[in-house]
Steps between C-alpha positions, in 0.01 A plus 500: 500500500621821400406849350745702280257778509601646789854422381439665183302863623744559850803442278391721211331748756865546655654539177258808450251324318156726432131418643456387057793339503402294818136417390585373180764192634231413743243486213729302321575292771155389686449228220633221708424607822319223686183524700501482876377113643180572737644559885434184750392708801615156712808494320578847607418442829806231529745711347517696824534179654876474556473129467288475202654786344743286305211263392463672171841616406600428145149474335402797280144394505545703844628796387206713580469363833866610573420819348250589683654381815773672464319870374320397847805492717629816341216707544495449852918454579654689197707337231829562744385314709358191295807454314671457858275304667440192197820610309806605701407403863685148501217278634416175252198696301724798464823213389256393248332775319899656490584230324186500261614868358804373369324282289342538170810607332423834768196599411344484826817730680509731179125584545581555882770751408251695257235494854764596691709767279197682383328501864182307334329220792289367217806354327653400816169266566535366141876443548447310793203335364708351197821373699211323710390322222842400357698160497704513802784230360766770498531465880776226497686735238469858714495337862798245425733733388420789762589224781774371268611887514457543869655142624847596287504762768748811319391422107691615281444852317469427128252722290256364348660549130775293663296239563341489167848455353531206728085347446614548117894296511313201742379265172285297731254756604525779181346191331274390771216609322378367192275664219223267573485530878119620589701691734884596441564630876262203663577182240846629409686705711358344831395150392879450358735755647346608834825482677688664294264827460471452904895575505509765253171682728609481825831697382269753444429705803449879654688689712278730711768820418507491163192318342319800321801537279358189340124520423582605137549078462138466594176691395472880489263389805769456766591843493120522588547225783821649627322842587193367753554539806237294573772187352760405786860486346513144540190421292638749235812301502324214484273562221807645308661174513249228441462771188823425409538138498225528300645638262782283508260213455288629229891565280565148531172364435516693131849349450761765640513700156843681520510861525600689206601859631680617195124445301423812732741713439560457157126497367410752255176674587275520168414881515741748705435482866528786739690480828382469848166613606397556123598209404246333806212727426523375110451174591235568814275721185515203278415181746236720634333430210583178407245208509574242716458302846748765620808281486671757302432793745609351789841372361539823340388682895790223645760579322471922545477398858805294499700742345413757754581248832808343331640841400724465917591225383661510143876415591442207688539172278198282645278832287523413182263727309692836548375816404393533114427134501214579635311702252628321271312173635224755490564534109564107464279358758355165310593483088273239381560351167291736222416258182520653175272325247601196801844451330751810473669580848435649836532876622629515837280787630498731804281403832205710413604437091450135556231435731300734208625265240263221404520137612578354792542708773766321668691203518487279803737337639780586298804275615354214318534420126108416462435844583654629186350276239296751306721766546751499219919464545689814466430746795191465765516773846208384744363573807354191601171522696625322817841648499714804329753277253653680274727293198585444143399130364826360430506100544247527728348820662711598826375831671360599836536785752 
């Protein structure tokens, strides 16, 4: 269960979007929105049952009933205090619905950081609503390596770019995952290679002096999480982390791609770009308008926000996007493949350029060779939909920040 709508406006509204601008991507959106399932008033009734709370957990035939449950519990405690009490507050309900954020590829915890970043309860109750009805199987994965991290007592320090170097050279688990797994991170990367991925995680960890310096390797929402005071430091640093190994997991479950750097700095904008905060508001007018699930927007919103938190940060090595690079992801972003008359070759586009080209929107999971089978040989840039790779096809594609 989850809504890009409220992706789509809050991203577009913060990029300056207008009240027309706004109205028409819902309009275009609302197609596939489904209808709510009637409320069970008993139902309800047990889900402030502590015990029977978890009696419904994973089902989205009960989304409603967590919805309203949850809009409930915020009207009369506030959405600070909700997200403490069955999300941060440690006990085993709380444990559990943490857990159920992560998964979904994110959805759930990126529709959180939307409620919480914009100050809106309503998406709050839906956020919390969704990770309720989530799979919960990624508990092993997030759990296991946080006591993995905390039983090796003074872990090690590596970034996290580090440690995709290392996910990427270990042949066991960079292959873990196979093209036909229902799942890559369940069937591959943790039905094969769990051990390995545990090792690589639990070298990821926080240090409670430093840890903001780092929330450009997550959402733009951890900036958001970072500045409540309503989040105790060690539930920040927490979140930040399981974040993390996340995204450590979801790079080897789409085959480590290796990272291409130079395809950055030497790419060749098709029309002449302007510099700094021109160059930005270019690319905000144009994705405003752009028709889509607002994928495109909120990549394009990430990476102006990474520039500006990274920008402390530029002559340390662990940063690897340094200071043009990023507008110039901003320019790249994901080059799809264009077909001319479905044989001539591709034109490696700009960010906004290519998501308004026509075909596929993106690639997915790009570290495999079955993801590039109707794209043809000679050059292919992507985004990928769970993951930013970025790489040329060469024997097989091999990209991925």
């Amino acid at each position: 269960m989850l809504d890009h709508i409220a992706h789509h406006t809050l991203t577009i509204f913060a990029l300056g979007a207008s009240p027309e601008e706004i109205q028409m991507h819902y309009n275009n959106n609302k197609s596939y929105q489904k209808p709510h399932q009637p409320i069970d008033n008993n139902i309800l009734e047990e889900l402030h049952d502590y015990d029977k709370f978890h009696q419904y957990l994973g089902d989205e035939r009960y989304y409603h009933d967590y919805l309203v449950f949850f809009q409930s519990e915020i009207d009369k405690k506030g959405y600070e205090a909700v997200v403490n009490e069955y999300v941060l507050n440690g006990d085993e309900r709380a444990e559990d619905l943490l857990v159920r954020l992560f998964a979904g590829f994110l959805h759930p915890i990126i529709h959180l950081g939307f409620g919480i970043e914009f100050k809106q309860p309503a998406i709050v109750a839906e956020a919390l609503a969704q990770a309720a009805v989530h799979d919960g199987w990624i508990a092993s994965f997030l759990r296991g390596a946080e006591k993995a991290a905390n039983d090796i007592g003074n872990p090690t320090t590596k970034s996290l770019v580090g440690l995709l170097d290392d996910i990427r050279a270990d042949k066991k688990l960079s292959t873990a995952a196979h093209w036909e797994d229902g799942n890559k991170i369940r069937d591959g990367i943790l039905g094969r290679a769990k051990d390995e991925m545990l090792k690589y995680a639990s070298q990821w960890s926080i240090k409670f002096d430093f840890y903001y310096m780092h929330c450009v390797n997550c959402s733009v929402f951890y900036s958001a999480f970072l500045q409540q005071p309503w989040i105790s430091t060690a539930n920040k640093v927490r979140l930040l982390e399981w974040k993390g190994r996340m995204d450590l997991c979801m790079y080897a479950s789409r085959r480590s791609p290796k990272p291409l750097l130079n395809e950055i700095t030497n790419y060749k904008p098709k029309n002449a770009v302007r510099s700094g905060s021109d160059g930005w508001n270019e690319i905000f007018t144009r994705v405003k308008k752009y028709e889509d699930d607002g994928h495109g927007s909120k990549l394009v919103r990430a990476l102006a926000h990474g520039e500006e938190i990274c920008k402390p940060y530029d002559n340390r090595e662990e940063f690897r996007i340094k200071k043009g690079m990023w507008l110039q992801l901003g320019n790249m972003g994901k080059s799809r493949n264009r077909y001319l008359n479905m044989q001539k070759l591709t034109e490696s586009k700009k960010a906004i350029d290519s998501v308004e080209d026509s075909g596929d929107t993106w690639v997915r999971s790009a570290g495999f060779d079955e993801a590039w089978t109707k794209y043809v040989k000679p050059f292919s840039l992507t985004i990928s939909f769970f993951n930013w790779s970025f790489g040329r096809y060469e024997d097989r594609p091999r990209a991925q920040l």
